[in-house]
C-alpha positions in Angstrom: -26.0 -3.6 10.5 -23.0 -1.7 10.5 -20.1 -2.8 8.5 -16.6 -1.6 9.2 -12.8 -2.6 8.4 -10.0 -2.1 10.2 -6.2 -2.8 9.0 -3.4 -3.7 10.9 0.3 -4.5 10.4 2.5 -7.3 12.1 5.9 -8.3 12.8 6.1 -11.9 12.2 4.1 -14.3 9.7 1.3 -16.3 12.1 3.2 -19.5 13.8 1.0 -22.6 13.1 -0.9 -21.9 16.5 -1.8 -18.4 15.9 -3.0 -19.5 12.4 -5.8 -22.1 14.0 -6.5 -19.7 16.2 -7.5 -16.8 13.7 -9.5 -19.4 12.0 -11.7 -20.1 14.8 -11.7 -15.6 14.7 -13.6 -16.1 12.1 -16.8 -18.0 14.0 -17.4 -14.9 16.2 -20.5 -13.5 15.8 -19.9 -10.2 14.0 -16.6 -11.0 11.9 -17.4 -10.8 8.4 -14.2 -11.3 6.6 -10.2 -12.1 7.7 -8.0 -11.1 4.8 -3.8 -11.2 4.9 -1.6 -9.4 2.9 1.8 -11.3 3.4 3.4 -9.4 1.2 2.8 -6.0 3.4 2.3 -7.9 6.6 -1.1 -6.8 6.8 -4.2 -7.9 8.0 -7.6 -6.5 7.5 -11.1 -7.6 9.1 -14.9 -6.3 8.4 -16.9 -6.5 11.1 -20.4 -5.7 12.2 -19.8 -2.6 14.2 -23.6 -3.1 16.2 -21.8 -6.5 17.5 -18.4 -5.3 17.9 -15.6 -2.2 18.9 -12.4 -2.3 17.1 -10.6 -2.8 20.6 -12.5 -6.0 20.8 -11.6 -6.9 17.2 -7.8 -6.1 18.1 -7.9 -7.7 21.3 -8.9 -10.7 19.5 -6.0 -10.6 17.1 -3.9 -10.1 19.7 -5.1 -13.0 22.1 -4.5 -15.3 19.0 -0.8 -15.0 19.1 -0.5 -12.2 16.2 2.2 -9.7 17.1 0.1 -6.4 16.0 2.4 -3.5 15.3 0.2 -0.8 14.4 -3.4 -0.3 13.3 -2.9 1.0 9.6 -5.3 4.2 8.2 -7.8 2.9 5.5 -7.7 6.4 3.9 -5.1 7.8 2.1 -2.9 10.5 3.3 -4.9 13.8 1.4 -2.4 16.7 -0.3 -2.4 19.6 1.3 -4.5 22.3 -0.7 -1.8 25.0 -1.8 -2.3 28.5 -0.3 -4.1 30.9 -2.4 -2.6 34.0 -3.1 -4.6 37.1 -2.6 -4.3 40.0 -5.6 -4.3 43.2 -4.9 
């Protein structure tokens, strides 16, 4: 078992609909966990990767009546490493 997340933001809070809907998300086989973050329109999902794709796991979002926006990175951005200098 392969356990992955994936992030994504949307446009609009869930319409009553959309919010049954991603309940019943939650009985496919593979989803681990549904979590919103209202605050930063955000949703994130852990999923058995053996069982699922992340195109499936978005293209269950989506067919729920979520507006997705963008999938959001997991990893912060990294500095860049400062040139070294070279001494003569």
């Amino acid at each position: 078992m392969t356990q992955l997340d994936v992030m994504y933001r949307y446009a609009a809070p869930p319409s009553e609909a959309a919010t049954m809907a991603l309940g019943r998300i939650r009985e496919v086989y593979g989803i681990r966990s549904l979590t919103f973050n209202e605050a930063d329109k955000t949703v994130r999902l852990e999923y058995d990767a053996t069982r699922l794709t992340e195109p499936i796991v978005h293209n269950l979002l989506r067919r729920s009546g979520l507006e997705i926006v963008e999938r959001v990175s997991l990893v912060p951005p990294q500095p860049t490493p400062e040139p070294q200098k070279l001494s003569s």
